[in-house]
C-alpha positions in Angstrom: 0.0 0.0 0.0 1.0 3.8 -0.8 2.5 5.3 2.7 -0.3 7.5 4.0 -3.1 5.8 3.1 -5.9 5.1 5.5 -6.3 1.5 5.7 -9.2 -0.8 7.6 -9.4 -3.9 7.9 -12.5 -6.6 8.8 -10.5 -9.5 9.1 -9.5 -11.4 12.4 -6.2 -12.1 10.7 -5.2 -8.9 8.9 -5.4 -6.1 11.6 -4.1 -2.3 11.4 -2.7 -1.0 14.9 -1.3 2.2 15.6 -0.7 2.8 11.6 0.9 -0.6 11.4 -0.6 -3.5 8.9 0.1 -6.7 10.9 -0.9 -10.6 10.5 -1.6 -11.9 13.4 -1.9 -15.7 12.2 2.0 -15.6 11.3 3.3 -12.8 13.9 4.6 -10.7 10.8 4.4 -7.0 10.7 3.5 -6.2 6.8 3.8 -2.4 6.4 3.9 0.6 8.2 1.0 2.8 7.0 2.0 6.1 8.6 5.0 8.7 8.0 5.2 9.6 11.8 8.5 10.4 13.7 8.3 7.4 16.2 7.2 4.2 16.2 6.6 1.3 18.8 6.3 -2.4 17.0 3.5 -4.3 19.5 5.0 -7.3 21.3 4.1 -10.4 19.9 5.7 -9.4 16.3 7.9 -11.7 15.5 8.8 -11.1 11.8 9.4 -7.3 10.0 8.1 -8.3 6.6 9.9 -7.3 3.2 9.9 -3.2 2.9 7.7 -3.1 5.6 9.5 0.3 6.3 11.0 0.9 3.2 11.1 -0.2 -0.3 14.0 -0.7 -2.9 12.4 1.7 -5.1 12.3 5.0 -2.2 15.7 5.9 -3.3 14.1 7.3 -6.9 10.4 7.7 -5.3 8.7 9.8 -2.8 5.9 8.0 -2.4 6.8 4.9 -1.0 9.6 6.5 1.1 9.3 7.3 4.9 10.3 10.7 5.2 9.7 11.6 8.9 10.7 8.4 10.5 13.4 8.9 13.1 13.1 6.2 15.9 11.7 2.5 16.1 11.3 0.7 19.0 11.2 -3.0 18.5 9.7 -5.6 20.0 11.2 -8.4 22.4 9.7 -10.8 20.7 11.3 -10.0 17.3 13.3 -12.8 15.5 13.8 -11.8 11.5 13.9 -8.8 10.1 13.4 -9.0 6.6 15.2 -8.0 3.2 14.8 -4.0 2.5 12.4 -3.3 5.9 13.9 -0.2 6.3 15.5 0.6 3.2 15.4 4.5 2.5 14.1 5.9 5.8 17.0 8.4 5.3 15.8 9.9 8.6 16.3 7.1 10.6 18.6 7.6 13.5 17.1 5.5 16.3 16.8 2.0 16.4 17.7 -1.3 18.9 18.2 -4.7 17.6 16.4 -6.7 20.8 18.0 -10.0 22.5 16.4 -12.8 20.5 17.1 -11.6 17.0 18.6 -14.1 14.9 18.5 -13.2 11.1 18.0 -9.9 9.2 17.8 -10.0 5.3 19.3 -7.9 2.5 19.8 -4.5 2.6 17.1 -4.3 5.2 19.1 -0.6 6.2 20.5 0.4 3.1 20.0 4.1 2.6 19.8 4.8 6.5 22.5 7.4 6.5 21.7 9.2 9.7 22.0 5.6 11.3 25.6 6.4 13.0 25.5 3.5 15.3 24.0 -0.2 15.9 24.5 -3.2 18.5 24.6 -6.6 17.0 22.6 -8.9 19.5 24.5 -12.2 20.7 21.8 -14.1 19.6 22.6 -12.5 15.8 23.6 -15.9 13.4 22.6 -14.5 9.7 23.4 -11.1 8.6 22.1 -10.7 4.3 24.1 -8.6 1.8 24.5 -5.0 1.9 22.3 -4.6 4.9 23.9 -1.1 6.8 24.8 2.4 5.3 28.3 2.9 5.1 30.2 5.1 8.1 27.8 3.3 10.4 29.6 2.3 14.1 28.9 -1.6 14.6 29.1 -3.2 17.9 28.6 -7.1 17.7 27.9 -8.8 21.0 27.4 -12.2 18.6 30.3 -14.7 19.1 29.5 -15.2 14.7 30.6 -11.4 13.6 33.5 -9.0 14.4 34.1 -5.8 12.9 38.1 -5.5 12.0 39.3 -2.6 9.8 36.0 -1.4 8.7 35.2 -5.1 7.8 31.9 -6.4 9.0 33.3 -10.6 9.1 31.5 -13.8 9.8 34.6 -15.5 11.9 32.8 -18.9 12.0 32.4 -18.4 7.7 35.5 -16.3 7.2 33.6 -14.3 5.1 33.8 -10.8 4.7 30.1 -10.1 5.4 30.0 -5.9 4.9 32.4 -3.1 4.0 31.0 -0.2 6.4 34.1 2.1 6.0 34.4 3.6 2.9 37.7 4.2 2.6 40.2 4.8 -1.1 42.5 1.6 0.0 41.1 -1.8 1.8 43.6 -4.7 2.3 41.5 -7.8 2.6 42.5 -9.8 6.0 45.1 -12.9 5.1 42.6 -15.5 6.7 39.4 -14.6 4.9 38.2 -17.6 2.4 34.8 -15.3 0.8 33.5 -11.9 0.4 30.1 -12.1 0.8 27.4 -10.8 -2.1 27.2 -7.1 -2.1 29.9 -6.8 0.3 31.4 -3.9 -0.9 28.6 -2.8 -3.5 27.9 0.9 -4.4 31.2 2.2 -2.5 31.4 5.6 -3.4 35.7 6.1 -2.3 37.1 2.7 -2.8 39.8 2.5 -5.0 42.3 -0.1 -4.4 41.7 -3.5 -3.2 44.3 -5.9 -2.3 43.0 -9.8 -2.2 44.3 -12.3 0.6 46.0 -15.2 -0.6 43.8 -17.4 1.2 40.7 -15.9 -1.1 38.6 -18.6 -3.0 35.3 -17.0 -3.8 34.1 -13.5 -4.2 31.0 -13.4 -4.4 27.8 -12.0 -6.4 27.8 -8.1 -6.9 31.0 -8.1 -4.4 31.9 -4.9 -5.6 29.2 -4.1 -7.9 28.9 -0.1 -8.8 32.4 0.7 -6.8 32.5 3.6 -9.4 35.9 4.8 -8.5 37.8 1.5 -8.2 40.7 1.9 -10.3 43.1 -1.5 -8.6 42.4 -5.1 -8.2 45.4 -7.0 -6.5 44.9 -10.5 -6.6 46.7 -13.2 -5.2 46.4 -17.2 -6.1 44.0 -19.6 -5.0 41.1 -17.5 -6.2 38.3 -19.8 -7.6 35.1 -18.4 -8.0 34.5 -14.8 -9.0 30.1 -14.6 -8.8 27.9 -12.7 -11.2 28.4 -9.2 -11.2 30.8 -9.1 -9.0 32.6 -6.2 -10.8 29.9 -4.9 -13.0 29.3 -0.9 -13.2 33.1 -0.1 -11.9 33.4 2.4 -14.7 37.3 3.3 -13.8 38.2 0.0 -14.3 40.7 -0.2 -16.9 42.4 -3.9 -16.4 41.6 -7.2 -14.8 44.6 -9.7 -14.9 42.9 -13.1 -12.9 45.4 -15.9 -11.5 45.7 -19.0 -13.0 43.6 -20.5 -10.0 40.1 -18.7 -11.3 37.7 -21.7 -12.3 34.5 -19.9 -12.7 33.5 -16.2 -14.0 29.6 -15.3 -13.5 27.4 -13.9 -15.8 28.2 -10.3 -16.3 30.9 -10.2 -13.7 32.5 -7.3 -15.6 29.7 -5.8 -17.4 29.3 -2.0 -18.2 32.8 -1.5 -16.9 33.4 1.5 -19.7 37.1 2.0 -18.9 38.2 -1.8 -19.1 40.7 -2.1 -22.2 42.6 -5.2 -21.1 41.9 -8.6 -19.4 44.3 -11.4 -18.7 42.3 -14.9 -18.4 44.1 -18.1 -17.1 44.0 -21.2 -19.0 42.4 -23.1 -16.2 39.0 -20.8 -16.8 35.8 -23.2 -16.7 32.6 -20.5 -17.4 33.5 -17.8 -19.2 31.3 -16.5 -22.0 28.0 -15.5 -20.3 30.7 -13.8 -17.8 31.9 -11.4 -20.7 28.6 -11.0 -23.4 27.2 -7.8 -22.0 30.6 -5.9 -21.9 30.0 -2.9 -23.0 33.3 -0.6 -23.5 34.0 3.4 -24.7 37.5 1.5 -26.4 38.2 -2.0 -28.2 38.4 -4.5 -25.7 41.3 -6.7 -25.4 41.8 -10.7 -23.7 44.9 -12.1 -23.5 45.1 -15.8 -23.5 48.7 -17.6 -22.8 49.9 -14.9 -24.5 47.7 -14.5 -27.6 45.6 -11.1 -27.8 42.5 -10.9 -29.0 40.0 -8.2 -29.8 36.6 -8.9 -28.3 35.0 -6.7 -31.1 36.3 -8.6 -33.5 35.3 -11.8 -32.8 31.7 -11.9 -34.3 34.0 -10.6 -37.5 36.9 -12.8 -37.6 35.8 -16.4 -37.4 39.0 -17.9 -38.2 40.4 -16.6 -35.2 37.2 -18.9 -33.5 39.4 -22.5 -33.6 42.4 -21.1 -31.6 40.2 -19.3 -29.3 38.3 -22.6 -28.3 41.4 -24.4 -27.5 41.6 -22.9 -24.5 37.9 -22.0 -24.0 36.5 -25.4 -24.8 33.0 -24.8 -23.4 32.8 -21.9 -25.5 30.6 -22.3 -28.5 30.6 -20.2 -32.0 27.4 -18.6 -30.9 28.3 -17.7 -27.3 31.4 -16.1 -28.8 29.7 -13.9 -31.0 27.6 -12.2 -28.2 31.4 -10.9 -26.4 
């Protein structure tokens, strides 16, 4: 429903309380209906459905976005908060994760900037992608998550869970195995990144829209680099992967404007869906063992197809011709 609206409600299930939509059957709060400074979530609640708060699309549109909301006070009984609850209440400053919380979804504060500060709850054992603004103070009291250099990490995992600095350099700690989806999406200063050798996986949209990441320093044992991992990092110029890389998802370096050169290894499993949506201002360039190849030029030159398949064997004539 459209924040504002007055909503009423016959059913014994579906009832409206204080400006909040809630289901009583499942102990879910649905939506808040009201743009009000405060609000107090009813005990009982044991769920904070999807955008109940906020919505993925308040960012670009009033009308779904809180505007006045500066406090919440939650519920003991609260165990999940879900993915984008209170995305975009860009006036939110005041809010306690309660004892007994154990999982909160996907960007469920993305677009909080006024939230300075939050306490991680002991009871705390899942943590989504991208869920807090960056700059925001985290204080875990959950044996599962530490904060070290700006780095929101799963210990348990070794998973790098959350950039919430957003600094121009971050060296990735030497223990760490994954970087979580989203981890470091949409950082606004990051410019360098040095991997860990003991990286395998990087994960989907890792650093998705880092618009001013200019350095990618990799070390072996890399496997996995997930869809999108690198997509939208429009300073981007070269990506020069370790032997070790297995699998590329799809568009893992798509719309990356500025990318002129990428060195694949030999050992390279998925590649072509990975690549078909480049889209770049200059020809694009892949060096294989040593041969160069112009991406643009592929669709043109089919005799150059054969060699190119020796060490891509998955790759197909037709896949190639979307690079």
């Amino acid at each position: 429903f459209v924040k504002g609206m007055e909503l009423k409600s016959r059913s014994k299930r579906f009832v409206v309380e204080d400006g909040l939509l809630i289901d009583r059957e499942n102990k879910t709060l649905i939506q808040a209906l009201n743009d009000t400074d405060t609000v107090v979530v009813p005990e009982g609640v044991e769920v904070i459905n999807d955008m109940a708060f906020g919505d993925y699309r308040t960012l670009s549109d009033t009308m779904f976005m809180l505007k006045l909301l500066r406090k919440v006070v939650l519920p003991k009984s609260l165990k999940e908060i879900k993915r984008f609850a209170f995305e975009g209440c860009v006036n939110l400053e005041n809010i306690a994760l309660p004892e007994g919380l154990t999982a909160i979804g996907n960007e469920a504060f993305k677009g909080c900037d006024r939230l300075k500060r939050i306490t991680l709850p002991s009871s705390l054992t899942e943590i989504g992608g991208n869920v807090f603004p960056f700059g925001i103070e985290i204080q875990s009291l959950a044996d599962k998550y530490v904060v070290e250099d700006g780095l929101l990490i799963d210990v348990e995992t070794e998973t790098v869970v959350q950039c919430i600095c957003d600094t121009e350099e971050i060296k990735i700690p030497d223990y760490i195995i994954k970087i979580a989806d989203s981890a470091f999406r949409d950082s606004k200063n990051l410019r360098k990144i040095v991997m860990p050798a003991s990286l395998k996986e990087v994960g989907r949209r890792a650093f998705s829209s880092c618009r001013r990441l200019k350095e990618v320093v990799w070390n072996d044992n890399v496997e996995i680099i997930g869809g999108g991992a690198f997509n939208f990092c429009i300073e981007l110029r070269e990506v020069v992967l370790p032997q070790s890389v297995k699998h590329i998802g799809n568009s893992a370096f798509s719309h990356d404007i500025a990318l002129c050169n990428i060195v694949l290894p030999s050992s390279i499993i998925t590649l072509c869906k990975a690549l078909q949506s480049l889209k770049a201002s200059s020809p694009i360039v892949v060096t294989l063992l040593g041969i160069i190849i112009s991406l643009r030029l592929l669709q043109y030159a089919k005799a150059l197809l054969p060699i190119v398949s020796v060490f891509l064997p998955n790759c197909t004539d037709d896949k190639l011709e979307h690079f």
